[in-house]
C-alpha positions as CSV (number, residue, x, y, z in Angstrom):
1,X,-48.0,58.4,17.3
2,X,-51.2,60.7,18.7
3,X,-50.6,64.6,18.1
4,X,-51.9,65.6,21.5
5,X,-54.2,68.7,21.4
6,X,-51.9,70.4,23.9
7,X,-48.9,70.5,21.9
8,X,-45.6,69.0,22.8
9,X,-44.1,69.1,26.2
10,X,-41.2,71.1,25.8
11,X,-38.5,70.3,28.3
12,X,-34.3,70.8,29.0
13,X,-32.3,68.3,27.8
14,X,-30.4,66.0,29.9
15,X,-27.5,63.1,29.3
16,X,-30.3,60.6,29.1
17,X,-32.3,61.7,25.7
18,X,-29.0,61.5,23.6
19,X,-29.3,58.0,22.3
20,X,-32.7,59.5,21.1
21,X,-31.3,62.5,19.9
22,X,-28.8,60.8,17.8
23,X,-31.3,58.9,16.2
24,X,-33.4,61.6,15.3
25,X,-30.3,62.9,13.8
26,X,-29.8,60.1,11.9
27,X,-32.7,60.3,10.8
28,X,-33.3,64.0,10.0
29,X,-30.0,65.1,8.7
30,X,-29.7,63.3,5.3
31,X,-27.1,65.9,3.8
32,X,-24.4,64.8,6.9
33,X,-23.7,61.3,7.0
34,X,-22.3,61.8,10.2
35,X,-24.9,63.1,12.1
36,X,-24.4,61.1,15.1
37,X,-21.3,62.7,15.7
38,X,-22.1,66.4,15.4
39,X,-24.8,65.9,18.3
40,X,-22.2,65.0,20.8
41,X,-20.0,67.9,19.4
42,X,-22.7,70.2,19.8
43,X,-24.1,68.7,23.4
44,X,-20.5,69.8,24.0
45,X,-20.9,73.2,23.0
46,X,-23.5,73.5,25.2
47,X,-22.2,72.5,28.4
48,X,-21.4,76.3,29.9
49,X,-25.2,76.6,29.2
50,X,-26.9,72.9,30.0
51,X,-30.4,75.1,29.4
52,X,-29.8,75.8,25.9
53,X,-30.4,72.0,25.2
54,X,-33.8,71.7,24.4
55,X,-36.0,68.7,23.5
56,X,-39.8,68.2,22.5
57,X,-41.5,65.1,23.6
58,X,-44.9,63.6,22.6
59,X,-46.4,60.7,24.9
60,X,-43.1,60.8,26.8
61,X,-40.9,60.2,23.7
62,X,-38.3,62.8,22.2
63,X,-39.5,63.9,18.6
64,X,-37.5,67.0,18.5
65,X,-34.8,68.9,19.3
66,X,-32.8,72.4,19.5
67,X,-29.3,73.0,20.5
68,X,-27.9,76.4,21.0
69,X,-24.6,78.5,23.1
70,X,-24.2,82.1,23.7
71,X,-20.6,84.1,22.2
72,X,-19.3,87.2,24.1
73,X,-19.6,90.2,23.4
74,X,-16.8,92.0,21.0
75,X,-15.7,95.4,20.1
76,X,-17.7,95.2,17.3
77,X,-20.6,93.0,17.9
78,X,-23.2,92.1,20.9
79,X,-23.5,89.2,23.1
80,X,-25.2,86.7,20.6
81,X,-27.0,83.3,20.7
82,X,-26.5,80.6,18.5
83,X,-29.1,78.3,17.1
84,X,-26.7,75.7,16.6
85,X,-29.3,73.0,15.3
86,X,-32.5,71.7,15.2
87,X,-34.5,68.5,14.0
88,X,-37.2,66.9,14.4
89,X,-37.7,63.1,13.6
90,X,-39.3,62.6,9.8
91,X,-42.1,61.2,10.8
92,X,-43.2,63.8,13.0
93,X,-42.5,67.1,10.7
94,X,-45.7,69.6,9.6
95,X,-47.3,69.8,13.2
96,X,-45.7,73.1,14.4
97,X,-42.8,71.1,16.6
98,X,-39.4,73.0,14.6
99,X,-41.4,76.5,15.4
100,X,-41.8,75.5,19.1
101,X,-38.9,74.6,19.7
102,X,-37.2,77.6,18.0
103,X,-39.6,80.0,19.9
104,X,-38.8,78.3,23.3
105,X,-34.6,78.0,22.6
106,X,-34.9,82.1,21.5
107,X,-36.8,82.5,24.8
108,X,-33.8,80.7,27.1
109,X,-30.9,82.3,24.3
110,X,-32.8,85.8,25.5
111,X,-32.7,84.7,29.3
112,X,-28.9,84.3,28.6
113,X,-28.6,88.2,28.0
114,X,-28.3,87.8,24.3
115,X,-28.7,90.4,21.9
116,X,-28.7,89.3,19.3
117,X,-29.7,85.6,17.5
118,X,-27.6,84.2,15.1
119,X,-27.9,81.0,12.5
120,X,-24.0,80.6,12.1
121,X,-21.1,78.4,13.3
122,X,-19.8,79.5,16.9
123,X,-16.2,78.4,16.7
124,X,-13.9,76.5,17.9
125,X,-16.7,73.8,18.3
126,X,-19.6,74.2,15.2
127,X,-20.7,71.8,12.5
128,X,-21.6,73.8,10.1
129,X,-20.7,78.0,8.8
130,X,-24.8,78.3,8.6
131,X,-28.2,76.0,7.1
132,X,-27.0,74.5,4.6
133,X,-29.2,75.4,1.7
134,X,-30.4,71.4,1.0
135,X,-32.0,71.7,4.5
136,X,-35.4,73.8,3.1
137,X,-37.9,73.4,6.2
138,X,-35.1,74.8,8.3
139,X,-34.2,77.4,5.4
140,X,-38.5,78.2,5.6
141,X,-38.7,78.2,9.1
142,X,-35.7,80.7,9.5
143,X,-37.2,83.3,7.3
144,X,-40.4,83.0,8.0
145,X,-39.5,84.0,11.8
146,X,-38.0,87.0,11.3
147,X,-34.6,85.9,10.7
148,X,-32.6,88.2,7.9
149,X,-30.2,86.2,5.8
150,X,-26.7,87.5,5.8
151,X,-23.3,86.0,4.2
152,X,-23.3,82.9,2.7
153,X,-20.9,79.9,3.7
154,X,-19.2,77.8,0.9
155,X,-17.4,74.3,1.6
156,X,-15.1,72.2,-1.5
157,X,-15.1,68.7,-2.0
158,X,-11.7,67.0,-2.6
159,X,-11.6,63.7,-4.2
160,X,-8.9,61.7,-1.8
161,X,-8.8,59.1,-4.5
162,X,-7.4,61.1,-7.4
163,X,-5.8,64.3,-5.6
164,X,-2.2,64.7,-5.7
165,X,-0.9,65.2,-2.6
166,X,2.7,64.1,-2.6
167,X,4.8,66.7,-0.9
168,X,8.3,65.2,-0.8
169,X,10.1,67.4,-4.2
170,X,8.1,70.7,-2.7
171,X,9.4,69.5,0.7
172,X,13.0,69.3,0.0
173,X,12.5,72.8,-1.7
174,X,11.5,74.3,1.1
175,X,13.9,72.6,3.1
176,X,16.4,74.4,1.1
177,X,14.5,77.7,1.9
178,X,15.0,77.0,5.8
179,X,11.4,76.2,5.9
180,X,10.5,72.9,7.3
181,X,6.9,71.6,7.5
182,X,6.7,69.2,9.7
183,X,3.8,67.8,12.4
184,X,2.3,69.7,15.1
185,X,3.7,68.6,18.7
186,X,2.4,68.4,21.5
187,X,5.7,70.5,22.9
188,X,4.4,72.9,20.3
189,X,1.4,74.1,22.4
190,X,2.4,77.7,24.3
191,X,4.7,79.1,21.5
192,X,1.7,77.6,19.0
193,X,-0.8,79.0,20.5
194,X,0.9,82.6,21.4
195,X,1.4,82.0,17.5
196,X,-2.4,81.7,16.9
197,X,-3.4,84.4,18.8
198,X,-2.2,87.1,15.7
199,X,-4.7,85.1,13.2
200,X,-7.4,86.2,15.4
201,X,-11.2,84.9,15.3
202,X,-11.4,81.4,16.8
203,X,-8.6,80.0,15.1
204,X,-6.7,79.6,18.3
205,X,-9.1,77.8,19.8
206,X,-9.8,75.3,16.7
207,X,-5.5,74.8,16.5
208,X,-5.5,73.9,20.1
209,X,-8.2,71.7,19.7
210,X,-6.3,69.7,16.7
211,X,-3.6,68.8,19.6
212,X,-6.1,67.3,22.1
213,X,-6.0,64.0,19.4
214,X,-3.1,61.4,20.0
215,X,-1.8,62.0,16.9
216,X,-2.0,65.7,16.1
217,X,-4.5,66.9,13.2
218,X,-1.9,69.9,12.5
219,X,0.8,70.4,10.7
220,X,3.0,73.2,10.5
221,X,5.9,75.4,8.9
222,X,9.0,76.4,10.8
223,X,11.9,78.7,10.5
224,X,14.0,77.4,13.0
225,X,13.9,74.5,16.2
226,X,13.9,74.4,19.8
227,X,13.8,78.2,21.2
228,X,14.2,79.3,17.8
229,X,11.4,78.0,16.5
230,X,9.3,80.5,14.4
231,X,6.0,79.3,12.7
232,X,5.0,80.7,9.7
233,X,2.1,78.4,8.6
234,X,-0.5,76.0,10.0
235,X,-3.3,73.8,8.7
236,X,-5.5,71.7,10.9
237,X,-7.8,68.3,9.7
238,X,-10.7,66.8,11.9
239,X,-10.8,69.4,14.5
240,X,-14.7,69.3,14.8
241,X,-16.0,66.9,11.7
242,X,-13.1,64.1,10.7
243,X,-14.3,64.9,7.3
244,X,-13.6,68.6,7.1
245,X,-10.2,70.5,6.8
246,X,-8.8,73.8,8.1
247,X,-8.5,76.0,9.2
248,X,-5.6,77.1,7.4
249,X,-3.1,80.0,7.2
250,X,0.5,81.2,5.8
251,X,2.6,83.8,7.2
252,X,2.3,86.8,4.2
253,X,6.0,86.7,4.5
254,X,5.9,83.4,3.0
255,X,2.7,83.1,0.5
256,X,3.6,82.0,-3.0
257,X,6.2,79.6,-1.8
258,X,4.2,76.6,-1.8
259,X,4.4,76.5,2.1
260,X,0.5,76.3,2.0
261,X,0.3,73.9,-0.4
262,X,2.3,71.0,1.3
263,X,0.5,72.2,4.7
264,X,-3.2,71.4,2.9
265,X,-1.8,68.2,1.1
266,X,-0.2,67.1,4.0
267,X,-3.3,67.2,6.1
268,X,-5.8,65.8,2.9
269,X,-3.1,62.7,3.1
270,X,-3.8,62.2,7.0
271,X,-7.4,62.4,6.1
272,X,-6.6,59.6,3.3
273,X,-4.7,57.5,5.6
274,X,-8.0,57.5,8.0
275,X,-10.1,56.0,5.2
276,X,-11.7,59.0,3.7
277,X,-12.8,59.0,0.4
278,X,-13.6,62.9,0.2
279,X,-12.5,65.4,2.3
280,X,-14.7,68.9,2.8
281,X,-12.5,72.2,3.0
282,X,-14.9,74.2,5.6
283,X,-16.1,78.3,5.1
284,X,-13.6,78.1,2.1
285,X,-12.2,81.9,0.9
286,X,-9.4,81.4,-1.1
287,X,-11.4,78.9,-3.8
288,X,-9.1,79.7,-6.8
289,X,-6.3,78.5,-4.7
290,X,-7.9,74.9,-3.4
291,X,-9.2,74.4,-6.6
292,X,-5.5,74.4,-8.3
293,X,-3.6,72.7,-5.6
294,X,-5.7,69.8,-5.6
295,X,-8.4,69.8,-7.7
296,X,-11.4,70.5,-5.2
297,X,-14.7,71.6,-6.1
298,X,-17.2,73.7,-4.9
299,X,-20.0,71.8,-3.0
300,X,-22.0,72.0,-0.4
301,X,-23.7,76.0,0.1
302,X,-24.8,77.7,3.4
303,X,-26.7,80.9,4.2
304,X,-26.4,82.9,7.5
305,X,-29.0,84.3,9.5
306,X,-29.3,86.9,12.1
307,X,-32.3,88.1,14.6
308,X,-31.8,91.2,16.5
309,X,-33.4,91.0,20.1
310,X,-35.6,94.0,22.0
């Protein structure tokens, strides 16, 4: 393909370009094997703000893309804009066409009233908790534009093939307890999501999103039914990537029971019965914990960035 002397025709996105922006994906991504699926999780993300979807073109072809959404304003940090992702086909890398687009996406982010730019997964709907370290251009490109790197992310890997994740002795246990762990409903959802609201962050968002499947990627542990019902740990599989698990948490009232250890095995078995040979925990914490309950590894490494705006 001609590199015109003009530069690249920078232009908004519309329904149209995505079979072309899945195959640049494809083609671009080679550390996510299921790139095709993140773009339509991340068009999605966009849809509040159809003008953060933005795509280079050469000769009328896509080569390139950006994708980005804006998060509210908190107590404790400004309105921000996400750079959610960008890639630009193989063949058609070294010419200048990641920095345009970047440039042109911070330009509508800053139209948008952000405040601040930020390279970091916007939950309830993100792919990844930053660049995943592999990625290098988009590591080089970051830093070169006057992004400052900040926390890092970390994801495990899980061998589905050899973890144990048999819950029925630990079950019976807690049974015993009055705990019982059980599948998320769909009759769960208002007392759920009430629930969800104490964890903070997004995680309300990402549990209600693990009940919008036909059968629920959540399980759960109760103390009580019906209008007695009191939860006192979740875990959630597949809400954005089918691959990835969590998030994940246990009432303190209850940690060191073993409640969150059937929960995560539960949810790693669901993930075996779809055909999944590895499973990745997502933004893990607790790594000493996954490690010993089934075996998982660290693996895959991100780093953060953030851009303050005039």
């Amino acid at each position: 393909m001609a590199n015109s002397s003009v530069g690249p025709v920078l232009r908004t996105a519309v329904p149209e370009d995505l079979p072309r922006l899945r195959a640049i994906a494809r083609a671009a991504l080679v550390h996510d094997e299921d790139a095709e699926a993140v773009i339509d999780l991340l068009w999605t993300e966009a849809d509040l703000h159809p003008a953060l979807r933005v795509v280079a073109e050469e000769d009328g072809v896509p080569v390139g893309f950006a994708l980005g959404s804006v998060r509210a304003a908190t107590d404790t940090a400004p309105r921000s804009g996400h750079l959610n992702l960008l890639a630009v086909n193989p063949a058609c890398q070294g010419r200048g066409l990641g920095r345009a687009l970047l440039v042109d996406l911070e330009r509508r982010l800053g139209e948008e009233s952000a405040a601040r730019l930020v390279i970091r997964g916007n939950p309830p709907n993100y792919a990844w908790p930053g660049i995943d370290i592999r990625y290098t251009p988009a590591i080089c490109l970051a830093e070169s534009s006057g992004y400052l790197r900040g926390k890092e992310g970390l994801n495990m890997r899980v061998d589905l093939r050899a973890a144990p994740l048999d819950t029925a002795a630990d079950e019976k246990r807690l049974a015993e307890a009055g705990v019982t762990v059980r599948r998320l409903r769909s009759e769960d959802e208002p007392a759920f999501r009430r629930w969800m609201l104490d964890w903070g962050g997004a995680w309300e968002g990402e549990g209600a999103k693990s009940l919008t499947y036909d059968t629920p990627r959540g399980h759960v542990a109760v103390r009580g039914e019906g209008k007695e019902t009191r939860f006192v740990g979740f875990a959630c599989w597949g809400v954005n990537r089918l691959s990835w698990f969590g998030p994940m948490g246990t009432e303190r009232s209850e940690r060191g029971s073993g409640v969150g250890t059937v929960l995560l095995r539960r949810c790693l078995a669901d993930q075996r019965a779809e055909g999944l040979d590895v499973a990745e925990i997502g933004w893990t914490a607790p790594i000493h914990f996954y490690a010993l309950a089934v075996g998982a590894a660290l693996g895959r490494v991100f780093w953060t960035y953030t851009k303050e705006l005039p």
